[in-house]
C-alpha positions in Angstrom: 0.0 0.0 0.0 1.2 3.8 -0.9 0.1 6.3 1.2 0.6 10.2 0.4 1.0 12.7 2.4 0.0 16.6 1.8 -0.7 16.1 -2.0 -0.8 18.3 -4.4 -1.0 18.5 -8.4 2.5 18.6 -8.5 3.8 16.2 -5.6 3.2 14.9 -2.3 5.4 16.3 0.6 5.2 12.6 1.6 5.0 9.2 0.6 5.1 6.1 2.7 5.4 2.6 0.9 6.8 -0.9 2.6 8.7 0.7 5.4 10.2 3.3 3.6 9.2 7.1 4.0 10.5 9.6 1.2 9.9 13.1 1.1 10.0 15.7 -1.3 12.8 18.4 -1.5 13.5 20.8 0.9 14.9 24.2 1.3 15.0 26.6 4.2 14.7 30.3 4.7 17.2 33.2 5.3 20.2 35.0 3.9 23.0 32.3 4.3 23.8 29.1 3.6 23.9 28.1 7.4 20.7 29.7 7.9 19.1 28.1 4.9 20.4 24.8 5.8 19.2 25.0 9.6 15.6 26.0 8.4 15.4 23.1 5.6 16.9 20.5 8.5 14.1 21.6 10.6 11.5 21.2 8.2 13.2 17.7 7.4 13.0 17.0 11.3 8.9 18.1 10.9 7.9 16.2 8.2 10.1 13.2 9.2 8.0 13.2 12.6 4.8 13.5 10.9 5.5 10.1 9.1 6.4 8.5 12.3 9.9 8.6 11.6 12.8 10.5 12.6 16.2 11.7 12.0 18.4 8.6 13.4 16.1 6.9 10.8 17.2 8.4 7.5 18.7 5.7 5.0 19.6 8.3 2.1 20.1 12.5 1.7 20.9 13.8 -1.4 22.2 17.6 -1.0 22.2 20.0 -3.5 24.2 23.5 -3.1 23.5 26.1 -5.5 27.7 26.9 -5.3 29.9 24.1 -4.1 31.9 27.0 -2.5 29.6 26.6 0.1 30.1 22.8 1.1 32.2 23.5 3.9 29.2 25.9 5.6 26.3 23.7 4.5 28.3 20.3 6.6 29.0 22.1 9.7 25.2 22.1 9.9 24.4 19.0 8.7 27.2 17.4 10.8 26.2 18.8 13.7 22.2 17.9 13.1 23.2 14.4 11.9 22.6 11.9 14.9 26.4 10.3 15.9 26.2 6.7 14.8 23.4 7.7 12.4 25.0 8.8 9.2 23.0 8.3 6.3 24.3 7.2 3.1 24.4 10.6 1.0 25.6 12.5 -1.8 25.9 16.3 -2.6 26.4 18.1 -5.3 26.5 21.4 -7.3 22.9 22.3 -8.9 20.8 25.7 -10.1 17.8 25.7 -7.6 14.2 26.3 -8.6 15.0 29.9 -7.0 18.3 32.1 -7.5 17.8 32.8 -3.7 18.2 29.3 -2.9 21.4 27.9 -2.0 20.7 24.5 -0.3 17.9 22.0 -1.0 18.1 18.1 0.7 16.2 14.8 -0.7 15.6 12.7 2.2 14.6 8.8 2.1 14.3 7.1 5.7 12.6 4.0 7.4 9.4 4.2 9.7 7.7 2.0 12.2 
C-alpha cells in the first residue's frame, strides 16, 4: 500500500510505501547558507516526525548546493544535526535551484515504524 502525504497536483510532501518514507525536496529560509540549511533540516525533522519517523532513521540524503563554495558551511550544519552513529548514506552536489535565492535543498529517504 502507498500512502501520500500533503498532496498536491505537482507532488506529495510525503509518501510512505513498505517501510520506507520519502519526502519531497526541501529548502529553508534566510540569507545564508547556514541559515538556509538549519531551516530546511528543521523542516526535514517536521515532516520526518509527521511520518512516524525520525532523524536517526534516515537511509539516504541527497544535498544539493547552488555553489559548491559553500560545502564546507552547508556540513558544519548538517554534521552537527546528523545523529552520531546515524550517518546516512548521502551525496551532494552542485545544482541551479528552482529559485536564484536558494542555496541548499536536501532529498531525504528514511525507514518508519
Amino acid at each position: 500500500m502507498i500512502e501520500r502525504q500533503e498532496t498536491a497536483q505537482r507532488m506529495s510532501k510525503i509518501v510512505k510505501h513498505n517501510g520506507t518514507v520519502y519526502l519531497c525536496g526541501q529548502v529553508g529560509s534566510g540569507d545564508t547558507v547556514t541559515e538556509q540549511t538549519q531551516d530546511c533540516l528543521a523542516r526535514v525533522d517536521a515532516l520526518l516526525n509527521q511520518a512516524g519517523s525520525s532523524r536517526d532513521q534516515i537511509l539516504q540524503a541527497i544535498i544539493w548546493v547552488a555553489d559548491m563554495a559553500d560545502f564546507a558551511e552547508m556540513n558544519a550544519v548538517w554534521d552537527a544535526w546528523v545523529p552520531a552513529g546515524h550517518a546516512p548514506a548521502r551525496a551532494c552536489g552542485e545544482a541551479k535551484l528552482a529559485r536564484p535565492e536558494l542555496k541548499v535543498e536536501v532529498i531525504v529517504t528514511a525507514a518508519y515504524a
